[in-house]
N, CA, C, O and CB atoms as a CASP TS submission, in Angstrom:
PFRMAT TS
TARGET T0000
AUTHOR 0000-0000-0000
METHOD Language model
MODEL 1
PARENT N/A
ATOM      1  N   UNK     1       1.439  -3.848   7.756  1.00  0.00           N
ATOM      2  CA  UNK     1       0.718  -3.744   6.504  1.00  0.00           C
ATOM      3  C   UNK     1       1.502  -4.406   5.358  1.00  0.00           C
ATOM      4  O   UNK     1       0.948  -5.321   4.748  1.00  0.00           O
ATOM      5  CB  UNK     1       0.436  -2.274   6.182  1.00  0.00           C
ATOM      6  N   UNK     2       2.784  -4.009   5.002  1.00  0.00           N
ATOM      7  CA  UNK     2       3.492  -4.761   4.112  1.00  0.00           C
ATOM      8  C   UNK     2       3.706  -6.491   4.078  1.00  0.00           C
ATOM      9  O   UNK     2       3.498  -7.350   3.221  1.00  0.00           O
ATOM     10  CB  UNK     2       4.659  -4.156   4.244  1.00  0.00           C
ATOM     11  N   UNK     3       4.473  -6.514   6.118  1.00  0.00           N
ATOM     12  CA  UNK     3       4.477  -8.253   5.865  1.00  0.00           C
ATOM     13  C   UNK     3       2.879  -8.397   5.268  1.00  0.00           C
ATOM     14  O   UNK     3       2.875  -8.789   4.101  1.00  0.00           O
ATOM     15  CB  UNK     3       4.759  -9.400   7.664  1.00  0.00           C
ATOM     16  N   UNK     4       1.467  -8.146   5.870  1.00  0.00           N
ATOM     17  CA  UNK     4       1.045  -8.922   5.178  1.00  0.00           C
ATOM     18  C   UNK     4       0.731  -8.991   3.781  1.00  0.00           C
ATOM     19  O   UNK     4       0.356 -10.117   3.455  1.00  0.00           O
ATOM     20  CB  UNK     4       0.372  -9.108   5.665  1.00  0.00           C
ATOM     21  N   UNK     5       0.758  -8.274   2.987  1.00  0.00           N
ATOM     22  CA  UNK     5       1.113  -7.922   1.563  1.00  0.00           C
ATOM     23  C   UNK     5       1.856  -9.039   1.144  1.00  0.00           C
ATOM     24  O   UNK     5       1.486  -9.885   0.330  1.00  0.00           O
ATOM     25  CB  UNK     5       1.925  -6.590   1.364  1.00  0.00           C
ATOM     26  N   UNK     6       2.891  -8.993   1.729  1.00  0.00           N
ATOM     27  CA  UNK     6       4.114  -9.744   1.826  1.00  0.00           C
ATOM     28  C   UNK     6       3.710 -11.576   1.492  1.00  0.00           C
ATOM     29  O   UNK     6       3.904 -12.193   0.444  1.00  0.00           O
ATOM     30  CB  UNK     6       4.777  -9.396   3.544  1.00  0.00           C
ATOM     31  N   UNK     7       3.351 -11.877   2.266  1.00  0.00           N
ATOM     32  CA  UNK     7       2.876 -12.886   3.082  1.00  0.00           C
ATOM     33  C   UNK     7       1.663 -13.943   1.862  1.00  0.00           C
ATOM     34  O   UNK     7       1.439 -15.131   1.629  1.00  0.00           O
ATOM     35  CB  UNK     7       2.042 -11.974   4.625  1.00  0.00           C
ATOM     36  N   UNK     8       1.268 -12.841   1.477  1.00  0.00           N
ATOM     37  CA  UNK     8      -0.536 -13.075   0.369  1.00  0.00           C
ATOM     38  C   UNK     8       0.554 -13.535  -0.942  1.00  0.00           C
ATOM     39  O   UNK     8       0.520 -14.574  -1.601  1.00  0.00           O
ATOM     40  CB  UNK     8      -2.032 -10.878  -0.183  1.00  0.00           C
ATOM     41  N   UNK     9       1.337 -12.587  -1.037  1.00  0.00           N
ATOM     42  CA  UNK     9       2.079 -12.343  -2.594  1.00  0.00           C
ATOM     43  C   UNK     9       2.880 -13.661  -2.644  1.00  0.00           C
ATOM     44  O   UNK     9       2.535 -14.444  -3.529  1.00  0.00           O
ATOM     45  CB  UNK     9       3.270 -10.785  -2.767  1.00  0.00           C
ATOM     46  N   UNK    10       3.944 -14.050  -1.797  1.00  0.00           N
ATOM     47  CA  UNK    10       4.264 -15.545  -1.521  1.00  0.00           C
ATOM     48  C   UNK    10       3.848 -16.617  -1.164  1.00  0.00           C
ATOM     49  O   UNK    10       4.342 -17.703  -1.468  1.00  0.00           O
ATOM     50  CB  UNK    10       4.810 -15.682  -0.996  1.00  0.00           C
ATOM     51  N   UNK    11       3.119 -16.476  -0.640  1.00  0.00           N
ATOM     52  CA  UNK    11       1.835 -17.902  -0.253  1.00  0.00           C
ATOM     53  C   UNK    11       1.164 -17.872  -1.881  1.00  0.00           C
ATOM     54  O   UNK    11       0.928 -18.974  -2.376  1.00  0.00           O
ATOM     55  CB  UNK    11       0.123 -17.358   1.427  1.00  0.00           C
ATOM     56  N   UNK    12       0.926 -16.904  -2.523  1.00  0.00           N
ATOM     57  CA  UNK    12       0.365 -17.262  -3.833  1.00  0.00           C
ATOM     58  C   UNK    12       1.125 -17.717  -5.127  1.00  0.00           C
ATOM     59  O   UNK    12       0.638 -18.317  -6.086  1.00  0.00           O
ATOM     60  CB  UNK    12      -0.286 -16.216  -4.185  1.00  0.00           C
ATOM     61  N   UNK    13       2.856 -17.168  -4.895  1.00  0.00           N
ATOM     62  CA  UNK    13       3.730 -17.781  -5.402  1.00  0.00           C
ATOM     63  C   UNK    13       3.941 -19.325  -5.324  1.00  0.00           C
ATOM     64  O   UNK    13       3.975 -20.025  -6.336  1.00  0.00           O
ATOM     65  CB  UNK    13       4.597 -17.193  -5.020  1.00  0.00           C
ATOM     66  N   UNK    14       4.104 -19.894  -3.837  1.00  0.00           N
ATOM     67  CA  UNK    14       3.926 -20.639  -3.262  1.00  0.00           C
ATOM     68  C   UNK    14       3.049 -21.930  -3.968  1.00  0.00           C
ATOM     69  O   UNK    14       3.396 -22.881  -4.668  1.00  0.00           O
ATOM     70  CB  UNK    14       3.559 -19.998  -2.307  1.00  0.00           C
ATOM     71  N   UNK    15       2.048 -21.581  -3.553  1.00  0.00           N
ATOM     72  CA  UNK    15       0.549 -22.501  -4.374  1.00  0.00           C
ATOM     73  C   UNK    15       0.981 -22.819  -5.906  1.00  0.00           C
ATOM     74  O   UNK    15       1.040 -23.882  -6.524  1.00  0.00           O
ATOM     75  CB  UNK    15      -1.203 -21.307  -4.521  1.00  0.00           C
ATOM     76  N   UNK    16       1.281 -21.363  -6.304  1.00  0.00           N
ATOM     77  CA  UNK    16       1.587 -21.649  -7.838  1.00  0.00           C
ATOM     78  C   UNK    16       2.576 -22.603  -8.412  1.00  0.00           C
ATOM     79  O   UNK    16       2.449 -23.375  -9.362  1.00  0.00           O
ATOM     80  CB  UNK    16       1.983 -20.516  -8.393  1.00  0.00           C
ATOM     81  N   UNK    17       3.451 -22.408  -7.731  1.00  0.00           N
ATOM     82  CA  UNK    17       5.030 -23.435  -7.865  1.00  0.00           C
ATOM     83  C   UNK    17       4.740 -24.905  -7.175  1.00  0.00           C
ATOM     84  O   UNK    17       5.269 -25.900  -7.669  1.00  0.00           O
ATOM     85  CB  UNK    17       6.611 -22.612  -6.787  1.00  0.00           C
ATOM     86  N   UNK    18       4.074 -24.991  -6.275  1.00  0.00           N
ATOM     87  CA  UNK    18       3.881 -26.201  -5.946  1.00  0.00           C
ATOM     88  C   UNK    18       2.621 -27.189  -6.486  1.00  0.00           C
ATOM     89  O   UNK    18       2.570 -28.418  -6.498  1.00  0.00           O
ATOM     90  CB  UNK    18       3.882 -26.051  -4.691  1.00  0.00           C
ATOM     91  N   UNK    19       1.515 -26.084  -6.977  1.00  0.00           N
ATOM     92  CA  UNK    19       0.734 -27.239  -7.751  1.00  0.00           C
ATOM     93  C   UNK    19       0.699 -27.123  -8.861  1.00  0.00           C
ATOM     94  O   UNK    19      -0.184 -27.891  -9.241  1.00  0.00           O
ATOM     95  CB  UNK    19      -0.491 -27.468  -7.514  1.00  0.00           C
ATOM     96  N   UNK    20       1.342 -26.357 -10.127  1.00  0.00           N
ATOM     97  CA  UNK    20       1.675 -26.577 -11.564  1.00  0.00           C
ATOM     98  C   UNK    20       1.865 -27.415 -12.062  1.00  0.00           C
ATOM     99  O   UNK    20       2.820 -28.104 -11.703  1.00  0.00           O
ATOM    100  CB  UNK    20       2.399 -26.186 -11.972  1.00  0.00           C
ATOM    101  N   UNK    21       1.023 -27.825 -13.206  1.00  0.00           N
ATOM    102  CA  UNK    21       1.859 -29.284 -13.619  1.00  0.00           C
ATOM    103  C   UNK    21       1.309 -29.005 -15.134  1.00  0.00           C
ATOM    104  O   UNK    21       0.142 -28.701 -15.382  1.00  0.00           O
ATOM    105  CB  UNK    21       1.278 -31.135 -12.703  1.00  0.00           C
ATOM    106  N   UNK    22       2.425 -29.171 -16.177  1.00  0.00           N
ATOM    107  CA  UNK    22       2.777 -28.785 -17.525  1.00  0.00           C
ATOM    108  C   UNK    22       1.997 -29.898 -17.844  1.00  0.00           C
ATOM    109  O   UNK    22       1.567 -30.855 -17.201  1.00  0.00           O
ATOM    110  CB  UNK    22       4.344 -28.643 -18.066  1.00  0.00           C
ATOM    111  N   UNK    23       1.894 -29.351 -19.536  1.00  0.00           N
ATOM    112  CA  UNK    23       0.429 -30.163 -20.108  1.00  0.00           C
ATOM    113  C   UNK    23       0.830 -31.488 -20.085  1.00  0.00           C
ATOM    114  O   UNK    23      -0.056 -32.334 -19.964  1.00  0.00           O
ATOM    115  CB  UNK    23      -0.170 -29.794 -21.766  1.00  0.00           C
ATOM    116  N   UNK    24       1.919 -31.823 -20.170  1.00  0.00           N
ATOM    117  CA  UNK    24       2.368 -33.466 -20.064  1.00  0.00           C
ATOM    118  C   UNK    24       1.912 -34.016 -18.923  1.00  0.00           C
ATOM    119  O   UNK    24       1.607 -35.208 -18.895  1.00  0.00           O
ATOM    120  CB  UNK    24       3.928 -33.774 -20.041  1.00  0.00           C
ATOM    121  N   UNK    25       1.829 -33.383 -18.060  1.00  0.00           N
ATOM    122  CA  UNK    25       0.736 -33.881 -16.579  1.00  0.00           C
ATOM    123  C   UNK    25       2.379 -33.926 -15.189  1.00  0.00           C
ATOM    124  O   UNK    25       2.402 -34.269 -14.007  1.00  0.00           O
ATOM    125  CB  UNK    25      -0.407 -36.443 -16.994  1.00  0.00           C
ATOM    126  N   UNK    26       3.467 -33.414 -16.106  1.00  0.00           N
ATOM    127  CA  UNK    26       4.398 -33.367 -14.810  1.00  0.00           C
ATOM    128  C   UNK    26       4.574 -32.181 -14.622  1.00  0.00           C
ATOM    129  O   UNK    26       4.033 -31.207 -15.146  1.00  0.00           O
ATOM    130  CB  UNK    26       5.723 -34.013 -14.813  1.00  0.00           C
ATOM    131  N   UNK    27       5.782 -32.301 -13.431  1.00  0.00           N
ATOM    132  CA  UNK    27       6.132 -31.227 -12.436  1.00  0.00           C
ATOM    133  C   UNK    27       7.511 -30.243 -12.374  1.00  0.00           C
ATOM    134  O   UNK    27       7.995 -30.104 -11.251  1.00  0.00           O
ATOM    135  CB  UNK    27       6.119 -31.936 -11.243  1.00  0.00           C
ATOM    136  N   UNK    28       7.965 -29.770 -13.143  1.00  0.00           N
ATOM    137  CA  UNK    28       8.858 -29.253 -13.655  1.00  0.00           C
ATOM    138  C   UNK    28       9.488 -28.944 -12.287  1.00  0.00           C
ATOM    139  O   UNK    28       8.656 -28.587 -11.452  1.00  0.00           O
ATOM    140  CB  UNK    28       8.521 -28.227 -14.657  1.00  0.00           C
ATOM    141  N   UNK    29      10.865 -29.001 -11.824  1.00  0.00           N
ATOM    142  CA  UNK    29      11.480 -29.050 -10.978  1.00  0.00           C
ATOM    143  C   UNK    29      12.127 -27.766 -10.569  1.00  0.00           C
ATOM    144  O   UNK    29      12.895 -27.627  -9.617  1.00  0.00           O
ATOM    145  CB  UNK    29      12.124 -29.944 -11.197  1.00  0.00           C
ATOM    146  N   UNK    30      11.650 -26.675 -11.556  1.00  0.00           N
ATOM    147  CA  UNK    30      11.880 -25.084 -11.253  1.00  0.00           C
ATOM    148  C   UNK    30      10.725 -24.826 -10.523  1.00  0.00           C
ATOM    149  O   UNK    30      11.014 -23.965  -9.692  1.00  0.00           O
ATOM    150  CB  UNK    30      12.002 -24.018 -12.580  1.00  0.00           C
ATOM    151  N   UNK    31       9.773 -25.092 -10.444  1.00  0.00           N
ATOM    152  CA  UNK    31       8.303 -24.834 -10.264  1.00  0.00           C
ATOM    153  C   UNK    31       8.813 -25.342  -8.585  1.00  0.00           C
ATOM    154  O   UNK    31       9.239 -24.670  -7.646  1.00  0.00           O
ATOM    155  CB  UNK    31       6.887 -25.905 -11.428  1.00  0.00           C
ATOM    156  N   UNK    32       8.611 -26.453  -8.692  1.00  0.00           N
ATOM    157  CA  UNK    32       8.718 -26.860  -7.353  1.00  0.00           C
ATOM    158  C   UNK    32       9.973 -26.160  -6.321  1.00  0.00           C
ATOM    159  O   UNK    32       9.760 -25.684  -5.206  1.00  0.00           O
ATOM    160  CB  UNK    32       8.890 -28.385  -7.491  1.00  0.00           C
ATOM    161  N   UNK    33      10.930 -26.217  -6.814  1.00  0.00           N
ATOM    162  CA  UNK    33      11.899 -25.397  -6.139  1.00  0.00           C
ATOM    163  C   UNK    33      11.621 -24.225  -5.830  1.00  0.00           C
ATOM    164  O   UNK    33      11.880 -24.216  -4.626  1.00  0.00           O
ATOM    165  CB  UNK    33      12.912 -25.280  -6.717  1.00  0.00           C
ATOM    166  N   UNK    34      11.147 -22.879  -6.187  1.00  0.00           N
ATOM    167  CA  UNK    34      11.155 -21.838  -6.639  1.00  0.00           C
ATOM    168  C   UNK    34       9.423 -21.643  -5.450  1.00  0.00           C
ATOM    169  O   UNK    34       9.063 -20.791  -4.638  1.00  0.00           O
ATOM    170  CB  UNK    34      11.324 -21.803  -8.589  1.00  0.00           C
ATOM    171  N   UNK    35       8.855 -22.837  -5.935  1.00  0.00           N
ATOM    172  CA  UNK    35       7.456 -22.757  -4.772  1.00  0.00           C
ATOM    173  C   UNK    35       7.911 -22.851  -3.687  1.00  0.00           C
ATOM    174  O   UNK    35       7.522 -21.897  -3.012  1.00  0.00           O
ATOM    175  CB  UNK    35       6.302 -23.853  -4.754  1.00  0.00           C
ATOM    176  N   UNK    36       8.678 -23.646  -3.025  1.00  0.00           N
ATOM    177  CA  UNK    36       8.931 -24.404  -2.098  1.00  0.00           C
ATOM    178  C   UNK    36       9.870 -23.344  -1.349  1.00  0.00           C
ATOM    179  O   UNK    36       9.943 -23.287  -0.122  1.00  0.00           O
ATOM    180  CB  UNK    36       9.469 -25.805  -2.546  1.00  0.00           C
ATOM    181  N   UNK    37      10.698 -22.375  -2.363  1.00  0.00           N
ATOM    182  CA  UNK    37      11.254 -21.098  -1.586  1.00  0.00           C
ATOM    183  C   UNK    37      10.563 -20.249  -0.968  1.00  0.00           C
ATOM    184  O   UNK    37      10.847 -19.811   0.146  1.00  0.00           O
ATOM    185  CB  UNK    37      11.867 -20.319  -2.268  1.00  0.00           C
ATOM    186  N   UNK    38       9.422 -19.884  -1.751  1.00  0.00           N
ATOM    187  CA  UNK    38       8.425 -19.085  -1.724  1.00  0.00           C
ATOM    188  C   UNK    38       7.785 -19.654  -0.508  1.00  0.00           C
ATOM    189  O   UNK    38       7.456 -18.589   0.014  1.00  0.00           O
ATOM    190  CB  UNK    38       7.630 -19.021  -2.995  1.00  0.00           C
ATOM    191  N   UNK    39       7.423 -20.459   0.216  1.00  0.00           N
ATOM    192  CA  UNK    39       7.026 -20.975   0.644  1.00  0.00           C
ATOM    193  C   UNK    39       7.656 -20.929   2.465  1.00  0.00           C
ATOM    194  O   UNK    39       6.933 -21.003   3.459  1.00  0.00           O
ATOM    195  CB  UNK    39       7.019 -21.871  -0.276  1.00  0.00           C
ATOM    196  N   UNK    40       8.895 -20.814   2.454  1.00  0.00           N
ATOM    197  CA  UNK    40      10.128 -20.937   3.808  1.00  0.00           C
ATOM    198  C   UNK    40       9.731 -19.419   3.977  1.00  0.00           C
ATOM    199  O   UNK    40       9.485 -18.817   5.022  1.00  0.00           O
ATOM    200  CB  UNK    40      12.253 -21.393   3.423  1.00  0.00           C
ATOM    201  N   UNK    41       9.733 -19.011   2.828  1.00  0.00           N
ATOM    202  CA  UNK    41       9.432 -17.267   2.743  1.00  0.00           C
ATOM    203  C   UNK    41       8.193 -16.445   4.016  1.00  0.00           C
ATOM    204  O   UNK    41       8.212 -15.619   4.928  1.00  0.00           O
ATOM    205  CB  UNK    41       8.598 -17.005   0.891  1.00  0.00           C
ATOM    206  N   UNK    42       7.338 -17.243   3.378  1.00  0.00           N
ATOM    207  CA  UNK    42       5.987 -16.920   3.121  1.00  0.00           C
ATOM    208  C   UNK    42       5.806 -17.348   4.879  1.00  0.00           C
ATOM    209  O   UNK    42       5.296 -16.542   5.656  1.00  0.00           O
ATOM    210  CB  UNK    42       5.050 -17.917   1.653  1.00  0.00           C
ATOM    211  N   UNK    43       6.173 -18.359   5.217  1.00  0.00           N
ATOM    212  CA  UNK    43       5.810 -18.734   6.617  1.00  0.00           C
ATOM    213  C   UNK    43       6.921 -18.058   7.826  1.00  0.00           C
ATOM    214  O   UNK    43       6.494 -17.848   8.962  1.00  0.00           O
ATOM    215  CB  UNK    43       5.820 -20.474   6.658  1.00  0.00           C
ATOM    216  N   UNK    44       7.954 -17.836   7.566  1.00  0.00           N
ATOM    217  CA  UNK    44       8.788 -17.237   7.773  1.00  0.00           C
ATOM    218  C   UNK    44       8.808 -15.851   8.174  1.00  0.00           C
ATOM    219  O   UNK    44       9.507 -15.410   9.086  1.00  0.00           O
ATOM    220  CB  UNK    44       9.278 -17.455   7.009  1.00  0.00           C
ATOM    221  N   UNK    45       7.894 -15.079   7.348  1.00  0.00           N
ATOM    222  CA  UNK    45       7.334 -14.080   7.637  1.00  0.00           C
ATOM    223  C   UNK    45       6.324 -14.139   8.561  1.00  0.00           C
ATOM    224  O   UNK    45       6.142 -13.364   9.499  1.00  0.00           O
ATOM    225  CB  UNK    45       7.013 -13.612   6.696  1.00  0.00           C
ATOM    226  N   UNK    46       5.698 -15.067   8.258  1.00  0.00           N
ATOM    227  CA  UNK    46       4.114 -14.917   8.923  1.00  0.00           C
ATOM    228  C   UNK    46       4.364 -14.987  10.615  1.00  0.00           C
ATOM    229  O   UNK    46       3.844 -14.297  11.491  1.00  0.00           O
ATOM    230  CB  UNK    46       2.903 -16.452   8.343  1.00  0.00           C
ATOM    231  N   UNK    47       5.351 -16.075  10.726  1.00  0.00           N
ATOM    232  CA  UNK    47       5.615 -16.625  11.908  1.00  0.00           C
ATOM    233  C   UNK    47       6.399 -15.456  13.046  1.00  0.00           C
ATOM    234  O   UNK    47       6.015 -14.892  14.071  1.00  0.00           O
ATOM    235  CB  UNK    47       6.510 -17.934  11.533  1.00  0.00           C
ATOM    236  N   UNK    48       7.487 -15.452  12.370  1.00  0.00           N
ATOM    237  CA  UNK    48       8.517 -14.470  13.091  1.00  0.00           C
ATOM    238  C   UNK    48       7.617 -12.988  12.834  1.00  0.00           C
ATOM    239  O   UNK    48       6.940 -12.690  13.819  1.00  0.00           O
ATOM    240  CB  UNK    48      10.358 -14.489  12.236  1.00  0.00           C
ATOM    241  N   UNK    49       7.526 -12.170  11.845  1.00  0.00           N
ATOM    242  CA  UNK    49       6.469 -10.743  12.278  1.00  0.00           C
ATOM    243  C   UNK    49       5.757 -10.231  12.109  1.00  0.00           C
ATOM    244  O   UNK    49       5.516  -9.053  12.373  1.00  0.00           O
ATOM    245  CB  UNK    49       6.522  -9.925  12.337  1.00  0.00           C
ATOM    246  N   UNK    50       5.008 -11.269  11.430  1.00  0.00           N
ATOM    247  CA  UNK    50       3.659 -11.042  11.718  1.00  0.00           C
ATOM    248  C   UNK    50       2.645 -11.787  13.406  1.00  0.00           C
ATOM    249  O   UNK    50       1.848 -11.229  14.160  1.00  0.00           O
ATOM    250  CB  UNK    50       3.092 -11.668  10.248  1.00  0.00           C
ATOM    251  N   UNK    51       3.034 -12.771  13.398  1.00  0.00           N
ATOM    252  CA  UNK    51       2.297 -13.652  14.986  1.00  0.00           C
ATOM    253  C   UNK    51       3.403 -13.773  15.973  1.00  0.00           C
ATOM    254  O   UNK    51       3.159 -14.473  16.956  1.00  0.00           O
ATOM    255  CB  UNK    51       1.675 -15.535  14.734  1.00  0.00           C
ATOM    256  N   UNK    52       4.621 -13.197  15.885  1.00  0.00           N
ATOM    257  CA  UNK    52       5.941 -13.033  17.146  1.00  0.00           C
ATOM    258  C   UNK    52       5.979 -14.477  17.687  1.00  0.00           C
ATOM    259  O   UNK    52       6.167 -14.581  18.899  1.00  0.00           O
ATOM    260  CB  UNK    52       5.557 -11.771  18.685  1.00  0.00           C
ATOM    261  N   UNK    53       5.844 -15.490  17.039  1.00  0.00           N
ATOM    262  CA  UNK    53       6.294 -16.722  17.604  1.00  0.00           C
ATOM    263  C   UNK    53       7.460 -16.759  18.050  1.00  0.00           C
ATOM    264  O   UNK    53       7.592 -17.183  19.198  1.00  0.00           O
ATOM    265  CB  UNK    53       6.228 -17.668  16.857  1.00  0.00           C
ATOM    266  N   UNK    54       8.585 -16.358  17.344  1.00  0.00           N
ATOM    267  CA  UNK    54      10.078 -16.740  18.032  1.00  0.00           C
ATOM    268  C   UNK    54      10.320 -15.391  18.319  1.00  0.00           C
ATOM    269  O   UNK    54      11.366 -15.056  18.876  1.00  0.00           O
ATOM    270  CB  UNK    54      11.401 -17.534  17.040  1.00  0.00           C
TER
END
């Protein structure tokens, strides 16, 4: 129940950090980093315990 909680809450972090883009029309490089963590996170979970791949 939690991973997937888990899982929704970082995948939406995720999305957020990776497609933001400040009114200047760029990509602020916290955003992307910070998504892109969220992201190792987010699958990481999903993979290892939530679907027992490895």
């Amino acid at each position: 129940m939690w991973d997937v909680i888990f899982v929704i809450v970082t995948a939406g972090i995720a999305w957020h950090g990776l497609t933001y883009r400040s009114a200047d029309g760029d990509r602020p490089i916290g955003h992307l980093l910070f998504g892109s963590i969220a992201l190792l996170f987010c699958l990481r979970v999903l993979f290892v315990d939530i679907l027992d791949v490895m």
